[in-house]
C-alpha positions, 0 to 999 in steps of 0.5 A, spaced: 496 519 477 498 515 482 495 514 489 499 513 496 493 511 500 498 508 506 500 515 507 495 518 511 490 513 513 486 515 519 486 510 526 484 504 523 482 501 530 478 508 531 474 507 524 473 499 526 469 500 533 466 505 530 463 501 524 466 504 519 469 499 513 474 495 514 478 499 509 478 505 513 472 508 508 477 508 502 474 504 499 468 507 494 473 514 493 479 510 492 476 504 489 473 509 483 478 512 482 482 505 481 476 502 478 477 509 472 482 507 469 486 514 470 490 512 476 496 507 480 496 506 486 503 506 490 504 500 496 509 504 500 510 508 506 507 503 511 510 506 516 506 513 515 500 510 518 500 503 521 498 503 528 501 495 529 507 497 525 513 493 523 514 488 521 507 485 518 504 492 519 497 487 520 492 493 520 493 495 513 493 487 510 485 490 509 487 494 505 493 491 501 487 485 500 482 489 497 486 492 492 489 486 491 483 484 489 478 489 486 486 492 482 492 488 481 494 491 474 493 499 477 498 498 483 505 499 483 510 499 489 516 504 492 520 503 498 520 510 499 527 510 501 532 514 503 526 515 509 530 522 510 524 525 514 525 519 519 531 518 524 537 514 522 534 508 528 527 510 526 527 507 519 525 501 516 528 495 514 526 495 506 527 488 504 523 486 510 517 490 507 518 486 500 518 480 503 512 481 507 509 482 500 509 475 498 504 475 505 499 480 502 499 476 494 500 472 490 507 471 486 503 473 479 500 480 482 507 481 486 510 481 479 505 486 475 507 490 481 514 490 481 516 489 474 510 489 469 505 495 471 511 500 472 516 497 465 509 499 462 506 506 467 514 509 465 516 506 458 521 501 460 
């Protein structure tokens, strides 16, 4: 199973003042999740969800950190182009996304996530 939990975040700064979790109360069902062993997380589609938006799309750095650090090898990264449901004008610039990669972690996660963990999930 693979997971896209930037798809349909609530409102980050609403779950902040109202004390929720920093990782707008994902953490324990997602982090299960992860943590089983079953499941992949998919870094895509910030777009989807982000309050701050482009380009560093800050309000969902929390979340990348977490899985960062708790699950490395269980995430996997798509650009979700060609952003079809969005307008022309209206889509975001993928190579900006991956190089806000390299703010969000390190160089050897970056590469589980882009070659290692799919070449093993998809048999290539």
């Amino acid at each position: 199973m693979a997971s896209d939990p930037f798809a349909a975040l609530p409102d980050v700064e609403q779950c902040l003042e109202d004390g929720k979790d920093a990782v707008f109360g994902l953490e324990d069902p997602l982090m299960r999740l992860v943590d089983s062993g079953r499941a992949y997380v998919k870094i895509a589609s910030p777009y989807d969800s982000s309050r701050s938006g482009p380009p560093d799309y800050a309000d969902l750095a929390p979340l990348a950190a977490l899985l960062v650090a708790r699950s490395p090898e269980r995430l996997i990264w798509a650009s979700n182009w060609p952003h079809a449901a969005l307008a022309v004008d209206q889509r975001p610039d993928d190579a900006a996304w991956v190089d806000l990669m390299s703010e969000w972690m390190p160089e050897h996660v970056r590469r589980k996530m882009f070659v290692d963990t799919p070449a093993t999930l998809f048999g290539f």
